[in-house]
C-alpha positions as CSV (number, residue, x, y, z in Angstrom):
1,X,25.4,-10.9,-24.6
2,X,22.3,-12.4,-23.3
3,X,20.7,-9.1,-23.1
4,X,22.1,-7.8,-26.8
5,X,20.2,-11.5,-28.4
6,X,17.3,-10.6,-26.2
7,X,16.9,-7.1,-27.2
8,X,17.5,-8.1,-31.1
9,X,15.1,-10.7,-31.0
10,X,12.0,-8.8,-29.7
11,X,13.3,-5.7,-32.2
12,X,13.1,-8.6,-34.9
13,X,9.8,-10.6,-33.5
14,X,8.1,-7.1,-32.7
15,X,8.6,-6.1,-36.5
16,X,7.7,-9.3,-38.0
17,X,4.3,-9.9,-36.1
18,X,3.1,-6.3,-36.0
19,X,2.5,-7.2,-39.9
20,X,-1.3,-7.2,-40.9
21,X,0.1,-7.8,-45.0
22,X,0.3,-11.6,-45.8
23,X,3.0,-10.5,-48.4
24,X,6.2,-11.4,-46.7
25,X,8.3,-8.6,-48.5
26,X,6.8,-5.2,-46.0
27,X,7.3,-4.8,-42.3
28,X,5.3,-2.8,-40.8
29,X,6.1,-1.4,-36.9
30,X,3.6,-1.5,-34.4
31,X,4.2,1.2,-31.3
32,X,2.4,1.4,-28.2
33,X,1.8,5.1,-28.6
34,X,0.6,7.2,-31.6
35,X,3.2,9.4,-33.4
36,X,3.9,13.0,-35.3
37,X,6.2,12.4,-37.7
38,X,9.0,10.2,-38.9
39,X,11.0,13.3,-39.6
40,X,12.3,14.4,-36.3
41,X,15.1,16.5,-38.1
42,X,13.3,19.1,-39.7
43,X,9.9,19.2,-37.6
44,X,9.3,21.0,-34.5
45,X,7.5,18.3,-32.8
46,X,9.2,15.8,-31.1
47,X,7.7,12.5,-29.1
48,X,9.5,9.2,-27.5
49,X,7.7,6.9,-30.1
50,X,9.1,8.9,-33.4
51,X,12.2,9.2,-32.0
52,X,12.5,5.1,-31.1
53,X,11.1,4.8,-35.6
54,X,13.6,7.4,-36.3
55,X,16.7,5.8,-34.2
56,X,15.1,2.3,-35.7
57,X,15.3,3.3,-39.3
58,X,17.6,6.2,-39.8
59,X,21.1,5.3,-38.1
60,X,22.0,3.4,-41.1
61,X,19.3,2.2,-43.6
62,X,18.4,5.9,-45.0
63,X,19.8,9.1,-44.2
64,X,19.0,12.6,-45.6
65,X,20.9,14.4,-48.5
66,X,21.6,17.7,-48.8
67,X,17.8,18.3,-49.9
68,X,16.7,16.9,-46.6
69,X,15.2,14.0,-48.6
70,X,15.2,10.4,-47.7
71,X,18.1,8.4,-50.1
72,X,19.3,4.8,-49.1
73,X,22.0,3.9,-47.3
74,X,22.1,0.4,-46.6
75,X,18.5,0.4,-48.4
76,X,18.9,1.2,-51.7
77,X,15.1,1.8,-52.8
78,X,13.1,3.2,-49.6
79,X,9.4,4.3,-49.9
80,X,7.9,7.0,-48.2
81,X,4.0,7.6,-47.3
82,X,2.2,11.0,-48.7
83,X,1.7,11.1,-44.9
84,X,5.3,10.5,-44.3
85,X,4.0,7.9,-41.5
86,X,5.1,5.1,-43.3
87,X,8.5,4.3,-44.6
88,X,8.6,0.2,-46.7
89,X,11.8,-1.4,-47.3
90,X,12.0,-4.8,-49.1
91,X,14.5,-7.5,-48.4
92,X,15.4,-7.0,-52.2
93,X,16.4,-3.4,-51.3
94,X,19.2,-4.9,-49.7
95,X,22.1,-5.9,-53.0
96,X,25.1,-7.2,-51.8
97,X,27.0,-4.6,-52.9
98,X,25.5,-2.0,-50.8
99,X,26.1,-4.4,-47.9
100,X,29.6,-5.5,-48.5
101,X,31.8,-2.6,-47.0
102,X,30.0,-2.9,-44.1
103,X,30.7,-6.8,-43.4
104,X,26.8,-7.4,-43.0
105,X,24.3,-9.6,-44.7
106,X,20.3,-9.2,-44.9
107,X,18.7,-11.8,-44.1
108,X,14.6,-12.8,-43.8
109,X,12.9,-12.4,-40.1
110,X,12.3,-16.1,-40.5
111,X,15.7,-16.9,-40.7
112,X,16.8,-14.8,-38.4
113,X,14.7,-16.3,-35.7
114,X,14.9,-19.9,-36.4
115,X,18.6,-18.9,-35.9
116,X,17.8,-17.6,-32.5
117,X,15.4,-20.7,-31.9
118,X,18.4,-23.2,-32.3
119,X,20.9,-21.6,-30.5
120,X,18.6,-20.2,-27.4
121,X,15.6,-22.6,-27.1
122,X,14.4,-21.9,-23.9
123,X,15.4,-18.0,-23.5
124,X,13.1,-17.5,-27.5
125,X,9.9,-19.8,-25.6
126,X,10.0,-17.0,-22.8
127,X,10.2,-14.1,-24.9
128,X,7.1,-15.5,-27.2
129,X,5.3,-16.3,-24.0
130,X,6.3,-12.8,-22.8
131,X,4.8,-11.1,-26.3
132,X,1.6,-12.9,-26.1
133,X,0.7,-11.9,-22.6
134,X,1.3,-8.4,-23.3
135,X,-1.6,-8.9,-25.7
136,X,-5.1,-7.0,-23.9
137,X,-6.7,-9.0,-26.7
138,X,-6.4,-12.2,-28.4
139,X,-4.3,-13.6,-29.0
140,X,-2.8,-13.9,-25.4
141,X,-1.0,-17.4,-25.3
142,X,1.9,-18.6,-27.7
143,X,-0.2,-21.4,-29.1
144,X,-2.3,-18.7,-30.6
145,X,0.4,-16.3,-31.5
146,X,2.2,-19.4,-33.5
147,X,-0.8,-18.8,-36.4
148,X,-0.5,-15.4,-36.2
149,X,3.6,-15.7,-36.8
150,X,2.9,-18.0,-39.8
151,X,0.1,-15.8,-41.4
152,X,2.6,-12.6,-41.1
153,X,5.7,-14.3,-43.3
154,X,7.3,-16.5,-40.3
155,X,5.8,-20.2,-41.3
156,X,8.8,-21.9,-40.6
157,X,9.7,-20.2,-37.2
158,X,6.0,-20.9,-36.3
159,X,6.3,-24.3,-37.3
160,X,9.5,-24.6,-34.9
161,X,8.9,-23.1,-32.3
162,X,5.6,-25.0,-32.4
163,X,7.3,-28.0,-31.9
164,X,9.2,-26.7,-28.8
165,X,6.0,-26.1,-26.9
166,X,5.0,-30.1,-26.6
């Protein structure tokens, strides 16, 4: 269980501060290597980092149709780059209806992870210390990653976990 809330936290925390938008609808996924494609089902090329987007985005929020284009699944509204490098999905792409028959709610990153600041205090510190020494560059510390969270549509998890560094 531990390693399932870790896991889901640094999927959520990795999606929510690779953001460079101060709009708090987009996401954007940073990955530590460059890749081909998004579409790993009708190109030839294949690489680790499209496959981990593809396995991120594709096993239930879209799916192809019988064109081979991208429709929603859980996401109703998706949009797709010219490049096809960049797939945006908006918490308001999310209506309850689409979500009901499968038990699930959507819920914003800074909910999510206050939720996982209240209920594991210490294990959320260490994963945020963890994330900022990854860094090569600045910010490298969790007392500068805390700005960085705010700016990127997490004010209130920044403010938070803030207060669990005195």
């Amino acid at each position: 269980m531990r390693y399932f809330l870790l896991v889901a936290f640094v999927a959520a925390l990795l999606l929510t501060i690779s953001c460079r938008r101060n709009n708090t609808e987009f996401v954007t996924v940073a990955l530590p290597e460059k890749f081909t494609t998004l579409d790993t089902l009708t190109s030839t090329a294949s690489d680790s980092a499209a496959d981990r987007v593809r396995n991120l985005i594709f096993n239930t929020l879209v799916r192809k149709n019988e064109s081979f284009d991208y429709v929603g699944e859980l996401a109703q509204d998706i949009s797709v780059s010219p490049d096809g490098m960049t797939v945006t999905f908006n918490l308001r792409d999310f209506p309850e209806p689409a979500l009901k028959p499968y038990d699930v709610t959507a819920i914003h990153p800074d909910d999510f992870l206050l939720d996982q600041l209240d209920l594991h205090p210490a294990l959320v510190v260490e994963v945020l210390q963890e994330q900022a020494a990854s860094y090569r560059r600045e910010p490298t510390t969790v007392a500068g990653l805390l700005p960085l969270l705010d700016r990127t549509g997490l004010p209130r998890f920044a403010a938070e976990a803030r207060r669990h560094l005195r």
